[in-house]
Residue, then its C-alpha position, 0 to 999 in steps of 0.5 A: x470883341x476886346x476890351x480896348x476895341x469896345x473902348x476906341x468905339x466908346x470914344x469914337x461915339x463920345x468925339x463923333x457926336x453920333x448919337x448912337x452905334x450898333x454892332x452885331x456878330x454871331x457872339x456879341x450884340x453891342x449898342x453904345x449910345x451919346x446924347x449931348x456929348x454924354x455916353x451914358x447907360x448901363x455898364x456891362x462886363x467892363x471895368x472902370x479901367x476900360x473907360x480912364x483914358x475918356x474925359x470924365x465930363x464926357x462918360x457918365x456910365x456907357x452903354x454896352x450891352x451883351x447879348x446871345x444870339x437867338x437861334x434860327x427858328x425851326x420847324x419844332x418851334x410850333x410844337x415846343x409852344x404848344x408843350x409849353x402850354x401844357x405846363x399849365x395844368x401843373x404845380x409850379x414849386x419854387x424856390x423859398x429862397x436864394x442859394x444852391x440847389x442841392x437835388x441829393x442829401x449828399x454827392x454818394x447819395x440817391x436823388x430826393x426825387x425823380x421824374x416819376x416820383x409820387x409826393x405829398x406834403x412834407x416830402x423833402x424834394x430839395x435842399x436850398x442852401x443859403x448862407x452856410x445854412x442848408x434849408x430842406x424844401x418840402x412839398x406843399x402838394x401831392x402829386x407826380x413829379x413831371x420835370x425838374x427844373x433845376x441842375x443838381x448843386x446849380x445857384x437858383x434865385x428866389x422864386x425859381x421853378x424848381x419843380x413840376x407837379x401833376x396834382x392827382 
């Protein structure tokens, strides 16, 4: 859907006094609200060049939501959650910060860790770089990686899961 197509339903639902409209595709899940005469909400992936034709007393912040299809539920469904269940028995380690995740020291170098691995405290698992700075992320636990949880040179916030450990 274009920007101009979400901008005529914004001002279809500002003049129409509707209180609210919905529309779903495969790709887009789109949810516009009015009350009083007043779009208001949150403003996603849009700019303020999209709304300049709508009267400013009419826009306070219109309410245009994204959102991605769920697929269809399958028949693994069930035995995916129970795996997920299991996870609990692990050590989460997660992220001490926000920055890049770096699962090698260098792009011609081998990974800090495997699925596989055994560790223990101290053992650097990571790189989190923030800032220009590039932060080693030691162990805190002994163990057996089990899964890791992010993509090599991937953004990660903190307190992500970066890994899975199984305390022996």
């Amino acid at each position: 859907m274009r920007n101009n197509e979400i901008q005529d339903l914004v001002k279809l639902v500002a003049k129409s006094g509707v209180s609210e409209i919905s529309l779903e595709t495969e790709k887009v899940k789109l949810t516009i609200k009015n009350e009083n005469g007043i779009v208001k909400g949150k403003r996603t992936g849009l700019t303020e060049q999209d709304f300049q034709s709508i009267p400013v007393q009419q826009v306070m912040q219109p309410v245009v939501e994204y959102a991605v299809p769920v697929p269809a539920a399958t028949a693994e469904a069930p035995v995916a959650a129970e795996n997920e269940n299991d996870d609990s028995k692990y050590v989460t380690i997660k992220s001490p910060m926000i920055g890049t995740a770096y699962a090698r020291p260098s792009p011609d170098k081998d990974l800090f860790v495997n699925v596989g691995d055994e560790i223990k405290p101290g053992d650097v698992i990571c790189i989190v770089e923030a800032m220009k700075l590039f932060n080693e992320i030691e162990a805190e636990v002994s163990g057996k990686i089990v899964k890791v949880l992010f993509d090599d040179q991937s953004p990660v916030e903190y307190d992500q899961e970066l890994f899975l450990v199984d305390p022996s």
